[in-house]
C-alpha positions as CSV (number, residue, x, y, z in Angstrom):
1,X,-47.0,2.8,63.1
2,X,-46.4,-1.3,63.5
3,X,-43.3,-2.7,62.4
4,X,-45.2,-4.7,59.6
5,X,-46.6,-1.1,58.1
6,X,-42.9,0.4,57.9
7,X,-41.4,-2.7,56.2
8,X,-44.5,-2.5,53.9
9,X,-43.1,1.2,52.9
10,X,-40.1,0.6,52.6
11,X,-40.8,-2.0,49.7
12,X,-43.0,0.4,48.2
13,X,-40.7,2.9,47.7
14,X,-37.9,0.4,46.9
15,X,-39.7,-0.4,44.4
16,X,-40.4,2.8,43.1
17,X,-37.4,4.0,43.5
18,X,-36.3,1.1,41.1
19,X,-38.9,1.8,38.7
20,X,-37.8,5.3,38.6
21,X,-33.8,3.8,38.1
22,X,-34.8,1.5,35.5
23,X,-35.9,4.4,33.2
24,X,-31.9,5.5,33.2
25,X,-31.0,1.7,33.4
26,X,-32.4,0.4,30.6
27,X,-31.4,2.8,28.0
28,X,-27.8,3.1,29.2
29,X,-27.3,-0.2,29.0
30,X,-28.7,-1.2,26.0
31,X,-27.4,1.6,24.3
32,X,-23.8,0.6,25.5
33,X,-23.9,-3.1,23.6
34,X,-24.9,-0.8,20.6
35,X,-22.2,1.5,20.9
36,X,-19.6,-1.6,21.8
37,X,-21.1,-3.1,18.0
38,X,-20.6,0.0,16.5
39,X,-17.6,1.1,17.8
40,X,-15.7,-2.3,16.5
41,X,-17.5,-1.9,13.1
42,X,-16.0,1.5,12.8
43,X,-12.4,0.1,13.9
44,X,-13.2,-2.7,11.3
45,X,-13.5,-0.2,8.4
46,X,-10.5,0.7,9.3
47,X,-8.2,-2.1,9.7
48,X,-9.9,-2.8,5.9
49,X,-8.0,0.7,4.6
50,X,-5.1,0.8,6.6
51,X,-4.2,-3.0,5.3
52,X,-5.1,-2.6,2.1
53,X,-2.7,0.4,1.3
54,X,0.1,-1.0,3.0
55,X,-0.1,-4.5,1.0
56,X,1.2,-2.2,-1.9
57,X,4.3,-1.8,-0.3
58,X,5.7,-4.7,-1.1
59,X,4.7,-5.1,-4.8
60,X,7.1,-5.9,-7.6
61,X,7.1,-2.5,-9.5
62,X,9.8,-3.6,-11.8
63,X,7.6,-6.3,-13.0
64,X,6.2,-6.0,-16.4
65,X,2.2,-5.5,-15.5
66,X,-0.5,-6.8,-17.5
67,X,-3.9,-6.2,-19.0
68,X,-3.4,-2.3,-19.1
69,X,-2.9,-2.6,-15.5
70,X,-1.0,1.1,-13.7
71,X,1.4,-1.8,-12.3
72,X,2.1,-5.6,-11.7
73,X,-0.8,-7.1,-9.7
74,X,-2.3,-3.5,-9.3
75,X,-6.1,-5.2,-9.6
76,X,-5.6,-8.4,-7.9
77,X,-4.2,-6.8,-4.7
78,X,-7.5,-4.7,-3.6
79,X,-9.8,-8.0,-5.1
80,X,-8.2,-10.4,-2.6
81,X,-8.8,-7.1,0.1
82,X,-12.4,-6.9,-1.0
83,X,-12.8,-11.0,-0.2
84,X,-11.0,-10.8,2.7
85,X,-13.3,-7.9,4.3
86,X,-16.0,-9.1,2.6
87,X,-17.0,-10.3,5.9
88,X,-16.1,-7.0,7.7
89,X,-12.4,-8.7,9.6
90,X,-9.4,-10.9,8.7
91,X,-9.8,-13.4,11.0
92,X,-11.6,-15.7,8.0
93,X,-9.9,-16.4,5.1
94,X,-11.8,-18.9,3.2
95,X,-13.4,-17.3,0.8
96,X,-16.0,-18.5,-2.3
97,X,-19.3,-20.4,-2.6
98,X,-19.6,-23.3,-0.1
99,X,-16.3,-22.7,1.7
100,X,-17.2,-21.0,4.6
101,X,-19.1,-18.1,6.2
102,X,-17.9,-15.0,4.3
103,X,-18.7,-14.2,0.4
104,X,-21.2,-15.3,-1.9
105,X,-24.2,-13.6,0.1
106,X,-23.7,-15.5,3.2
107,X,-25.0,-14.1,6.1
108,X,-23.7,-16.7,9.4
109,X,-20.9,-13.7,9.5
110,X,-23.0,-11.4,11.3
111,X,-23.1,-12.8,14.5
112,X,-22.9,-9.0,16.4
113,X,-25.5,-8.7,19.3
114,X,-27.4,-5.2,18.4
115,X,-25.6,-3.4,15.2
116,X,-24.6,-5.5,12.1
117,X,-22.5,-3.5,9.6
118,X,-22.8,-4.6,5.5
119,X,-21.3,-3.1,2.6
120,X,-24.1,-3.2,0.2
121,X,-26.2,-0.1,1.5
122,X,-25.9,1.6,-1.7
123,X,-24.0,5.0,-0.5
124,X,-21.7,2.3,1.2
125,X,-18.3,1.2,-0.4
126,X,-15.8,-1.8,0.0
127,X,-12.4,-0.6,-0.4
128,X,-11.0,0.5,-3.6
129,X,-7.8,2.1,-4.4
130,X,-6.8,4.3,-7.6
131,X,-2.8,5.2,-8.4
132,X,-1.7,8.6,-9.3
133,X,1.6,7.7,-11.4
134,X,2.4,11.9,-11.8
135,X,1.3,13.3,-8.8
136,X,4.4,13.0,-6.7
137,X,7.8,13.2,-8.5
138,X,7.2,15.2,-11.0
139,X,9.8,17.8,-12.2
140,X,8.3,19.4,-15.1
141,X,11.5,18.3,-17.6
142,X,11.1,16.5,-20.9
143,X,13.8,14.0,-20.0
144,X,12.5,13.2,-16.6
145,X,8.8,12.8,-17.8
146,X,10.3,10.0,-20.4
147,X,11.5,7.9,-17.3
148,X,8.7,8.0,-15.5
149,X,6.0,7.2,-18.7
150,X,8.2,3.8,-18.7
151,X,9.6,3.1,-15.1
152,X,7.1,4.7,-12.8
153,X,4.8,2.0,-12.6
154,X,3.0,2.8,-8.9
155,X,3.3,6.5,-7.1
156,X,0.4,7.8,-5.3
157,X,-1.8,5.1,-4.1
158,X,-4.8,6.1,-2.5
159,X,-7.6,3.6,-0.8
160,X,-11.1,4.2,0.8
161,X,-14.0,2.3,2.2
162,X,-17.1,3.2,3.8
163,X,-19.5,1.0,5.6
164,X,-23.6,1.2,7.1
165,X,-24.3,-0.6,10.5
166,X,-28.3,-1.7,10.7
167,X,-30.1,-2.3,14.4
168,X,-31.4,-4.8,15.4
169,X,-32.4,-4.9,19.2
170,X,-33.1,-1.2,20.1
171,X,-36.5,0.0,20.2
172,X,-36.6,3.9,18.0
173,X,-38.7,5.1,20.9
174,X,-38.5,3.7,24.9
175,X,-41.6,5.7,27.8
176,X,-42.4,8.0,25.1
177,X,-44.3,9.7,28.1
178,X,-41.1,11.1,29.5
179,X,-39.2,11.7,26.5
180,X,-39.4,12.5,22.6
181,X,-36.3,11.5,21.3
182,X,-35.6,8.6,19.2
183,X,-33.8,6.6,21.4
184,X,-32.2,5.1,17.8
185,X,-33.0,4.7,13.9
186,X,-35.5,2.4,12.9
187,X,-34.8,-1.5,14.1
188,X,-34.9,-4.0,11.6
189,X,-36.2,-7.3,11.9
190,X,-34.5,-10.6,11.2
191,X,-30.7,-11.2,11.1
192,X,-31.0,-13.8,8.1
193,X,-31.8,-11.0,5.7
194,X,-28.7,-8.5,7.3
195,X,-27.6,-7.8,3.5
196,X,-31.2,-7.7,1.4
197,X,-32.2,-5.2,4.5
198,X,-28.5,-3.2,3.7
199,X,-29.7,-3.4,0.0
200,X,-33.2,-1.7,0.9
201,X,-31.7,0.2,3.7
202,X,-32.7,3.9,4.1
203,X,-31.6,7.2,6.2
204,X,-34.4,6.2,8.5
205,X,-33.0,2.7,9.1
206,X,-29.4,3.1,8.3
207,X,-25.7,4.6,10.1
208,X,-23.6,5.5,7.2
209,X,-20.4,5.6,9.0
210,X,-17.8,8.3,7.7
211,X,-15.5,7.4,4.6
212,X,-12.2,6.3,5.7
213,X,-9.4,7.1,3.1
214,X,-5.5,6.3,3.3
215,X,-3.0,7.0,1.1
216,X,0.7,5.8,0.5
217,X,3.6,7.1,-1.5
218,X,5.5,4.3,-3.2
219,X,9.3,4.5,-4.4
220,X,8.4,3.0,-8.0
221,X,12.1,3.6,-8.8
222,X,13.4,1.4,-6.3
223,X,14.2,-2.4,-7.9
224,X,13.5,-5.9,-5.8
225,X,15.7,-7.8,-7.1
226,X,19.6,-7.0,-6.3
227,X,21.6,-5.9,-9.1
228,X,25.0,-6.8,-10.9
229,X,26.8,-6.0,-13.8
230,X,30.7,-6.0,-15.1
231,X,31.8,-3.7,-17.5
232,X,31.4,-5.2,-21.2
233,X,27.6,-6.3,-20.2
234,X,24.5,-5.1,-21.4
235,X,20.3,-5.1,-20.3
236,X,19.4,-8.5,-18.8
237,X,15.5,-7.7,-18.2
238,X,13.2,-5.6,-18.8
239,X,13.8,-2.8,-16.7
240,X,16.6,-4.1,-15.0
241,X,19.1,-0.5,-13.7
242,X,21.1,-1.0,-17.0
243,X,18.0,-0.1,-18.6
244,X,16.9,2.1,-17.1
245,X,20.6,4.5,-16.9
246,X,20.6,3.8,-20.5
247,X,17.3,5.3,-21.0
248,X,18.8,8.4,-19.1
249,X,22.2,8.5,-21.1
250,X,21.0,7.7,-24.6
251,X,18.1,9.7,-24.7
252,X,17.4,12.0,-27.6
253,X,16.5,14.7,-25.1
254,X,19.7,14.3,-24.2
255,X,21.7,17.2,-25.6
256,X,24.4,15.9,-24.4
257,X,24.7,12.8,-25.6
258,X,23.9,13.8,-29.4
259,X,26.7,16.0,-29.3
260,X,28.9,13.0,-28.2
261,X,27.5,10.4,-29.9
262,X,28.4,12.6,-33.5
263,X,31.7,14.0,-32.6
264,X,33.1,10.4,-31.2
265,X,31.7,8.5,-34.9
266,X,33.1,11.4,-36.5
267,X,36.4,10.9,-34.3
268,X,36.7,7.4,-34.9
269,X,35.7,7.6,-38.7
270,X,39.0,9.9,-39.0
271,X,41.3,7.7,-37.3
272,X,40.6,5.1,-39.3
273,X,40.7,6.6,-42.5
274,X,43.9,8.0,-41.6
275,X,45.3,4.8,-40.5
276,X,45.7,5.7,-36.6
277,X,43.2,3.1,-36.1
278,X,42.3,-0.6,-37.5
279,X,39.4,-0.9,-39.2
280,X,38.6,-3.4,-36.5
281,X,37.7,-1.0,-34.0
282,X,35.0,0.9,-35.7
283,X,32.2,1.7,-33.5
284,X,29.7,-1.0,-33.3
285,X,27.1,-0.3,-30.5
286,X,29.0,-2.1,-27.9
287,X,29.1,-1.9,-24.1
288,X,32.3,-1.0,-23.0
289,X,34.2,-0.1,-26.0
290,X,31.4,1.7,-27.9
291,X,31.1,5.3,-25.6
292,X,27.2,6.2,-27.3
293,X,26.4,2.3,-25.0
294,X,26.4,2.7,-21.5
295,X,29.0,0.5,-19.3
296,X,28.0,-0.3,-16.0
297,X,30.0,-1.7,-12.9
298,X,27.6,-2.9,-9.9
299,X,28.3,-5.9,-7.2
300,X,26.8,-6.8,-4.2
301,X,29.4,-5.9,-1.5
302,X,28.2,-8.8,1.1
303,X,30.0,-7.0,3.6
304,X,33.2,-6.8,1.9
305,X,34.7,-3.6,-0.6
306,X,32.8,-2.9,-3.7
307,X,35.6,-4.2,-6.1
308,X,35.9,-5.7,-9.3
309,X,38.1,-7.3,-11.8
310,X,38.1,-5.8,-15.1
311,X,40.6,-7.0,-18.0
312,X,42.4,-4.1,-19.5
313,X,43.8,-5.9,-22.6
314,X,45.2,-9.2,-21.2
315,X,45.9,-8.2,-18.0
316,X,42.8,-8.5,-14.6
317,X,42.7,-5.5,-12.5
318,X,40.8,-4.6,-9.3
319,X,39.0,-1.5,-9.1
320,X,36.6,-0.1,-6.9
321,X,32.8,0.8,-8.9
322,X,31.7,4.0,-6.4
323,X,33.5,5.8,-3.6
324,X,34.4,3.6,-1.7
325,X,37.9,5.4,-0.7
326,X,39.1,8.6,-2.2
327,X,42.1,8.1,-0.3
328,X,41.1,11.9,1.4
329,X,38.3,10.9,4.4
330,X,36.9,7.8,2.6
331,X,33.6,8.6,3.6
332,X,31.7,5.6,2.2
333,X,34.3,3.2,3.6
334,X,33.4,4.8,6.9
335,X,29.7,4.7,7.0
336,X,30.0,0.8,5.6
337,X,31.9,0.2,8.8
338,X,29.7,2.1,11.3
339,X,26.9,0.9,9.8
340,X,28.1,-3.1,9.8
341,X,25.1,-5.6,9.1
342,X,22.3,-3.4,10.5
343,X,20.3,-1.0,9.5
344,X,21.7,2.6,9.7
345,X,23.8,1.2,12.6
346,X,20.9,0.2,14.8
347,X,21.7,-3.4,16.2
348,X,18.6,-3.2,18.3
349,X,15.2,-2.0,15.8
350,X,13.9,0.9,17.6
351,X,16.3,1.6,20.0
352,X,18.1,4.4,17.3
C-alpha cells in the first residue's frame, strides 16, 4: 500500500471518527450554555426572596401604618421588590415606562443566550410576602394578647417567588436515528415576544422552576428611635415605651392594678377628709405623684452611668434608673465595662 493510499485512510477515519465525536459534542455543549442560563435564573429567583425578606428588617414597626396596612410600609416594601426583579436581577434600577429596559412589558432585558426566564407564565409568581402577627409570641393570656392587637405590628414574615425559563436555541430532538429522547422542551421562536410566549407558555414549552420561599421573624417589640423620659413625664408618641408600659400597668386585665388603683383613691380620700392631707394633693391622674399613672425613668447612658437628677421637693438628687450597682457584684456596671463601645465586647465583627 503507497504512502498516498495510507494518508488517504487516515483522513477517512479521522473524519469518521469526528463525525462519530460530534454526536457527544454537540449535545454537551449546547446543553451546557443551557444549563449556565438556567442555573443563573434559578440563583436569580433567589436573590429575589432572600432580599426581599431581609428589607423587612429594618422597617419602622413603631410607626403608625396606613391604609389597613399589617405595619408601616408593609405594601410598598414587596412593590419596589416586584420592580426591581421585574427584570429578573438588581443590577437595573430604573424602573417605569420609557426609562429603561425593565417594566412596562419591555423585553431588551432578556439578553440570555439559550434559556430566558419571565414571570408571567401563569403558574409563575413574582414575589409576594404575607405577615403572620400571632404566630410567633403568642402566650395564650388575656393581657398579653391586648399588647400585641396594638404593638405587634410585623411578626412572621414570609416571602415566595417562582419563575418559568423558555428555550430558545435547542432543538427538542438532535439524530433521532440514535436516540429517542427529547434532547429539551419545545423551542420557541423569537426573543422579542419572550413575555407574550411566557403568557401562552405550556408544560410542553415551559421549565417551571421550584417555588422558593423565605421567612423572617421580626422583633415588633423592639423601638428605632432611642428612648428618654424623667420622672413627672408622660406619652410623647404614639407608641413610644411609656405607652406601651402603661398599657401593661393600667390595664383592666390587670388585677393588680384595680386593686391598687381603689384602695390608693380610697386611701387618699381618707386622709383628706381627716385633715392628714391638703386637699391639694387629691389624686388627679398625674405622672409621678398620681400611683394609678405610670412614672418612668430612661436616659441614654453614652457611655457613662445611667443616672438622673430628680427633685424631691426643692432639693436635685442623682439616682441611678436600673441596676446599675447594687453595691453586692454590680453586675450591670461590669458587663457595661467589658462590653465598652462594641458589640458584646467584640472590637473586631466576627472575630467573637
Amino acid at each position: 500500500m503507497s504512502a498516498r493510499t495510507g494518508s488517504r485512510l487516515a483522513r477517512g477515519s479521522a473524519a469518521v471518527e469526528t463525525a462519530l465525536c460530534m454526536l457527544v459534542i454537540i449535545p454537551v455543549f449546547m446543553y451546557a450554555i443551557f444549563l449556565d442560563d438556567l442555573l443563573k435564573h434559578v440563583l436569580d429567583a433567589q436573590e429575589t426572596v432572600v432580599s426581599t425578606v431581609w428589607d423587612y428588617a429594618v422597617s419602622d414597626y413603631a410607626a403608625k401604618p396606613e391604609g389597613g396596612e399589617s405595619f408601616a410600609n408593609f405594601g410598598q416594601t414587596q412593590g419596589l421588590a416586584r420592580q426591581m426583579f421585574c427584570d429578573h436581577e438588581s443590577g437595573l434600577d430604573s424602573y417605569g415606562p420609557g426609562k429603561g429596559p425593565e417594566c412596562d412589558n419591555d423585553v431588551r432585558h432578556h439578553q440570555d443566550v439559550v434559556a430566558h426566564a419571565c414571570w408571567l407564565y401563569p403558574e409563575a409568581k413574582q414575589v409576594y410576602c404575607t405577615v403572620d402577627q400571632n404566630a410567633v409570641g403568642s402566650y395564650g393570656v388575656t393581657l398579653h394578647a391586648a399588647y400585641m392587637r396594638q404593638f405587634n405590628k410585623g411578626g412572621l414574615i414570609r416571602c415566595s417567588a417562582r419563575s418559568s425559563v423558555q428555550n430558545y436555541l435547542l432543538p427538542t430532538t438532535f439524530l433521532q436515528e440514535f436516540s429517542q429522547v427529547d434532547l429539551a422542551k419545545e423551542q420557541k421562536q423569537n426573543k422579542g415576544q419572550v413575555h407574550s410566549n411566557s403568557q401562552g407558555g405550556t408544560e410542553k414549552d415551559t421549565y417551571l422552576l421550584s417555588w422558593e420561599y423565605i421567612a423572617l421573624v421580626t422583633d415588633t417589640w423592639a423601638l428605632t428611635k432611642g428612648q428618654s423620659f424623667s420622672p413627672g413625664e408622660g406619652q410623647k408618641e404614639e407608641g413610644d415605651l411609656y405607652a406601651r408600659v402603661q398599657q401593661i400597668y393600667s390595664n383592666q386585665e390587670n388585677s393588680g392594678y384595680t386593686q391598687m388603683s381603689s384602695a390608693s383613691e380610697e386611701l387618699v380620700k381618707q386622709a383628706i377628709d381627716r385633715n392628714l392631707l391638703a386637699s391639694s394633693l387629691e389624686l388627679n391622674h398625674t405622672p409621678g405623684d398620681d400611683p394609678r399613672d405610670v412614672s418612668l425613668s430612661i436616659q441614654p447612658q453614652n457611655g457613662g452611668a445611667p443616672s438622673q437628677i430628680v427633685i424631691q421637693g426643692l432639693t436635685p438628687a442623682t439616682y441611678f434608673n436600673n441596676e446599675w450597682r447594687d453595691w453586692e457584684v454590680n453586675n450591670n456596671q461590669a458587663t457595661a465595662r467589658e462590653r465598652g463601645n462594641y458589640y458584646m465586647g467584640c472590637r473586631q465583627p466576627g472575630k467573637c
